[in-house]
N, C-alpha and C positions, 0 to 999 in steps of 0.2 A: 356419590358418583364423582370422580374424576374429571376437573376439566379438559375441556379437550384442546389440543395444539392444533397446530399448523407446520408443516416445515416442508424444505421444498427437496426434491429426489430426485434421482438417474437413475435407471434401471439397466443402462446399459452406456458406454462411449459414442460421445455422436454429438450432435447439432444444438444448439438451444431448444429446439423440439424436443429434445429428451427430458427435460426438466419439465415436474408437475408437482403441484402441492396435494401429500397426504395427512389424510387427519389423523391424530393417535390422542394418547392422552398427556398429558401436561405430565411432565418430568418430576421426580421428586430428588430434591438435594440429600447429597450423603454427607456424613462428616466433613468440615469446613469447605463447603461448596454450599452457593445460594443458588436461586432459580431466578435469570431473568424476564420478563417481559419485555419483549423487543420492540423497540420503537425507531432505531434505525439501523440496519445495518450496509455497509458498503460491499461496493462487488470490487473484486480485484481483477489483473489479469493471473493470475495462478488460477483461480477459481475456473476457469475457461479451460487451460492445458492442462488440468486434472479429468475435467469433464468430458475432451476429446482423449483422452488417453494420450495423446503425445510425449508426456512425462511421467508414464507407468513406470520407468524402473526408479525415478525418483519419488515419483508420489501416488505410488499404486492404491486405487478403490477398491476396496469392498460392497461390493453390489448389497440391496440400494443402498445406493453412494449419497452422501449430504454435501452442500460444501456452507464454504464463508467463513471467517474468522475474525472479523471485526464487530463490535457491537456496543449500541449503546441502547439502556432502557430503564426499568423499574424494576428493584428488588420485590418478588412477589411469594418467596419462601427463601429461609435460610436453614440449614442445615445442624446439628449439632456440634458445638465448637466454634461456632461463627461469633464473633464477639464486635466485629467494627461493623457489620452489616445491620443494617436492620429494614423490614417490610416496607416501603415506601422511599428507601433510596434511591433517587437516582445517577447512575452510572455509568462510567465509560468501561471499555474492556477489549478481551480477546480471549477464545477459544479452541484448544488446540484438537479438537478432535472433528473440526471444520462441518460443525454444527449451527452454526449464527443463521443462518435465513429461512429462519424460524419465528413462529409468536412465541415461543418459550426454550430458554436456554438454560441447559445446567454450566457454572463457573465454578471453577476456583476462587475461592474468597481471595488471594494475594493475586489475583489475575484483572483487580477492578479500581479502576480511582473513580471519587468522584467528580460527575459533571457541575461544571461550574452552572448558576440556574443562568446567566444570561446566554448563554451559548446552543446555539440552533441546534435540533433533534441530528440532522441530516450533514451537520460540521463532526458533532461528536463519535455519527457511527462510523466517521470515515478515515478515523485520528490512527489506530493501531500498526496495523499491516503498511500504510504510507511514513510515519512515524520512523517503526521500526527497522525499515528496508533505508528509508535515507539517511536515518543515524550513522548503521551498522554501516554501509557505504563511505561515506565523509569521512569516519573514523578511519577504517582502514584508506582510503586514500591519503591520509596525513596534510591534507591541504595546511597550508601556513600562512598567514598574513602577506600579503604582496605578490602569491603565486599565482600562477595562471589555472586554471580548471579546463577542461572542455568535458561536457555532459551531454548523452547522446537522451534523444526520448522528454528533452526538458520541458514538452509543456504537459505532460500526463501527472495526473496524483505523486508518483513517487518523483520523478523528474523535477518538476518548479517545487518540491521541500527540499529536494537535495540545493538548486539553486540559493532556493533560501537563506540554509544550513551554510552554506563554501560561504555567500555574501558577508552572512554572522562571522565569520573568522577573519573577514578582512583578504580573501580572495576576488582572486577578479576572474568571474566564471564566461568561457565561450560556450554557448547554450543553445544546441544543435536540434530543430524541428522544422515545422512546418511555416511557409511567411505569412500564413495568417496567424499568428499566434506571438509576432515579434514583439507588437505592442503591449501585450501581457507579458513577456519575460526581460523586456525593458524596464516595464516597470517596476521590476521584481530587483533591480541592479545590474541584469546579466546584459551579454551582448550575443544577439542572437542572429544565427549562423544559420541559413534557409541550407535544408538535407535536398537530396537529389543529387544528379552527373553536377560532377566540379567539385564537389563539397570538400576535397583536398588543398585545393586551390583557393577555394574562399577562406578554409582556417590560416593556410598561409599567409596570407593577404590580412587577416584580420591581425595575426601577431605581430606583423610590423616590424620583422627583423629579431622579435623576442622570443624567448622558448617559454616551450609546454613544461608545465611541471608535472600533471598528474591527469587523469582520463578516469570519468564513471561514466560505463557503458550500463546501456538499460535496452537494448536496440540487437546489437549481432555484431561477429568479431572483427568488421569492419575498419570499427572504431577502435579495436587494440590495434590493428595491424595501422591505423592513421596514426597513435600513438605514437609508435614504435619509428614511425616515418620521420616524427617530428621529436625524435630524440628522448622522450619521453621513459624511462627506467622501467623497464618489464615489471618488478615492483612495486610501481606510484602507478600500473594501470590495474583497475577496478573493474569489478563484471558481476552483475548478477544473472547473467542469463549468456555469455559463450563458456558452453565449460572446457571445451573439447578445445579452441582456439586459446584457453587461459592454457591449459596445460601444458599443451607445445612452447607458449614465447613464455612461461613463468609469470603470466597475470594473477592474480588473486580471485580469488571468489568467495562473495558474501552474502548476506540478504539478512532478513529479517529475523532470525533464527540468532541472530549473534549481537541484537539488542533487544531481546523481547524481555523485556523487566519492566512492571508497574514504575521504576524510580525513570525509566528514562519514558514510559508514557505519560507522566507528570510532566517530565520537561517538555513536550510535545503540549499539551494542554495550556502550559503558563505562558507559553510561548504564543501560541493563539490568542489570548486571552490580554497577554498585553502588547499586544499588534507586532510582531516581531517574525510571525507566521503568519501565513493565510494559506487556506484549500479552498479553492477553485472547486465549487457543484455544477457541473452539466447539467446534471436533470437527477428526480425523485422519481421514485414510482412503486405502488403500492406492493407489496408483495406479491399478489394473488397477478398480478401482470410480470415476472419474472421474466417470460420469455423476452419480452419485448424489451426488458431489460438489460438483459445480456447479448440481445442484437446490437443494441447501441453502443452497449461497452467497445463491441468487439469491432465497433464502425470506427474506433480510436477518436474519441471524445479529447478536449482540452477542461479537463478535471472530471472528476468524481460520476459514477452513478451511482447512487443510494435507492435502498430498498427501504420504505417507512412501513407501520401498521399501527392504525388509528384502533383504539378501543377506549 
């Protein structure tokens, strides 16, 4: 007999009410793909505008719909052809067919490094989808030693890595949220800009006569159009989320799709691991509690929700 999973579903667009866990049977690996055991995965905000349908012509469901695509857990079958894996590894990873918030996951064997053992369940499920959005971002922003940054969204998961990442290169990042959140993106290196009426006025004020080099929006086209204000090169401004507003002034647009490679979720890992990184956890919470999970998400937390499952 077959063991049995867990994974969590939509049956239709709509509320966090629409997510429920159905049980099926545990997954079997095909050719170079293992099966994970999930031990943490993170929620993102994509996972949310898939699920309300908002970003149907981009990221149309197939009813029942799954989501999540970051994960860490235990190799608990590998597949034929699988030759670095084996039964009782544990790993970090990601999933493209937004299957992770799940007890059991089919991967791509090149889709997984492993987890370092000293590194917390509910750090490692949270590494991919934040990783690869702030890489792919920074890169295409071209930030350089000595430049200015401003980052809208900086204290969320992808927002304080992208800080991080600009800091690492020897940028001096303006780091646009909320003013309870200053003291965390202070201490990250940035200098942090409280969002709200004025907020044109306080970046001006903050540059001191000095110009913008480059802008990652994570927020609404706001922040290109503040770009654009402050002399900023249509583009050096970055977007993962105005597309409509990139197209008209020539911003760029990028996301996680344009670093997703095991070699650059390694450099995310080694980076954690010798303090160079850090992810900010909100809160954990058990799978079979989803809902209340993705309420919080969407209350816009300062870091991570993560989904765990004990076995």
């Amino acid at each position: 007999m077959s063991e049995i999973a867990q994974v969590v579903q939509f049956d239709e667009y709509g509320a966090p009410e629409v997510l429920h866990l159905t049980e099926t049977s545990a997954p079997a690996p095909g050719p170079r793909e293992v099966v994970v055991r999930m031990r943490a995965a993170s929620l993102n905000p994509l996972d949310s505008h898939r699920r309300t349908g908002e970003l149907r012509s981009h990221f149309p469901v197939t009813f029942p719909g799954t989501q999540g695509s970051d994960l860490a857990g235990v190799v608990s079958d590998v597949g034929d052809e699988v030759t670095r894996w084996r039964v009782g590894d544990e790993v970090i990873g990601w999933n493209r067919q937004w299957t992770t918030h799940a007890t059991h996951v089919v991967v791509a064997d090149d889709q997984l490094v492993s987890k370092p053992q000293d590194m917390p369940w509910e750090v490692a499920g949270s590494l991919y989808k934040v990783g690869a959005t702030a890489w792919a971002l920074v890169e295409r922003s071209g930030a350089a030693p000595g430049e200015r940054a401003l980052v809208s969204g900086a204290s969320g998961g992808v927002g304080s890595t992208i800080v991080q990442l600009l800091r690492e290169r020897g940028a001096e990042v303006l780091a646009v949220a909320s003013e309870r959140n200053a003291e965390w993106l202070t201490s990250l290196g940035a200098v942090p800009i409280t969002y709200g009426p004025g907020l044109p006025d306080r970046v001006h004020e903050a540059l001191a006569g000095r110009h913008l080099d480059t802008v990652i929006d994570l927020v609404g086209p706001e922040y290109l159009d503040l770009g654009l204000a402050e002399g900023v090169r249509p583009d050096r401004l970055v977007t993962a989320t105005s597309f409509a507003r990139a197209a008209e002034v020539g911003a760029a647009v990028t996301g996680a799709a344009a670093a997703t490679s095991a070699e650059i979720l390694q450099r995310i890992v080694d980076r954690i691991m010798d303090g160079r990184l850090q992810i900010r956890i909100a809160a954990t919470y058990p799978l079979d509690d989803v809902v209340a999970a993705v309420r919080h998400l969407e209350s816009g937390p300062a870091g991570k929700i993560v989904l765990t499952h004990e076995w």
